[in-house]
N, C-alpha and C positions, 0 to 999 in steps of 0.2 A: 408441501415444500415451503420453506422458509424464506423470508424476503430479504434481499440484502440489510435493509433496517434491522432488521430481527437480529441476523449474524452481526451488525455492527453494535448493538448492543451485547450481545453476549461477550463479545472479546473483549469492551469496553471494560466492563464488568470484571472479565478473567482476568486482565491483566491491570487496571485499577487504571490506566490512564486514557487519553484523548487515542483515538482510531487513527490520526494523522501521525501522530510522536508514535504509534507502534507499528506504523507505516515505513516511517522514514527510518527508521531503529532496523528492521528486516532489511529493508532492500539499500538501502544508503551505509548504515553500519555495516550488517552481516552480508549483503549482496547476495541475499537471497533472489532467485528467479521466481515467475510463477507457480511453478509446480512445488517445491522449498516450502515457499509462502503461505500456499493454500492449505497444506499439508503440516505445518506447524501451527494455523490458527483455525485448522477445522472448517474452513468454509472450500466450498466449490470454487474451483480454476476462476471462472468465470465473475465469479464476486472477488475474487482477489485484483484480478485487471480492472474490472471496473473499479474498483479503490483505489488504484495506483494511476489510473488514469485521468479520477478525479482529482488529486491530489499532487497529478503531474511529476510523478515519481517514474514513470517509465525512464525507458533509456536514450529514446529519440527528445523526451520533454525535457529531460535533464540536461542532456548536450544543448537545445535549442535556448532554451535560458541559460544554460552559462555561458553561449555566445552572446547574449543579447549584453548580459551582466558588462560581458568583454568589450564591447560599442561602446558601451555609456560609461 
């Protein structure tokens, strides 16, 4: 079994840019879900949330910052 490093090298690679800008391009441009997500870049559910998680791309981290955005 591969390690999320491993998959985040390979997509790097398939898609020629940074894992974060092909992050935010899926779930931010195209509004792709997890299932979407995982399933157009080949890796497991579960490495795809943990990407999005890191990177604070989910739906609850995106509302919560751009409330903060809206505070300050």
């Amino acid at each position: 079994m591969k390690t999320n490093r491993e998959y985040q090298q390979e997509v790097e690679e398939r898609y020629g840019r940074s894992l974060k800008d092909i992050m935010h391009e899926l779930i931010v441009e195209r509004h792709m879900d997890q299932w979407n997500g995982s399933s157009e870049l080949g890796v497991p559910k579960e490495t795809f949330v943990a990407w999005r998680t890191k990177f604070r791309l989910g739906p609850d981290q995106r509302r919560a910052d751009f409330a903060a955005d809206m505070r300050n």
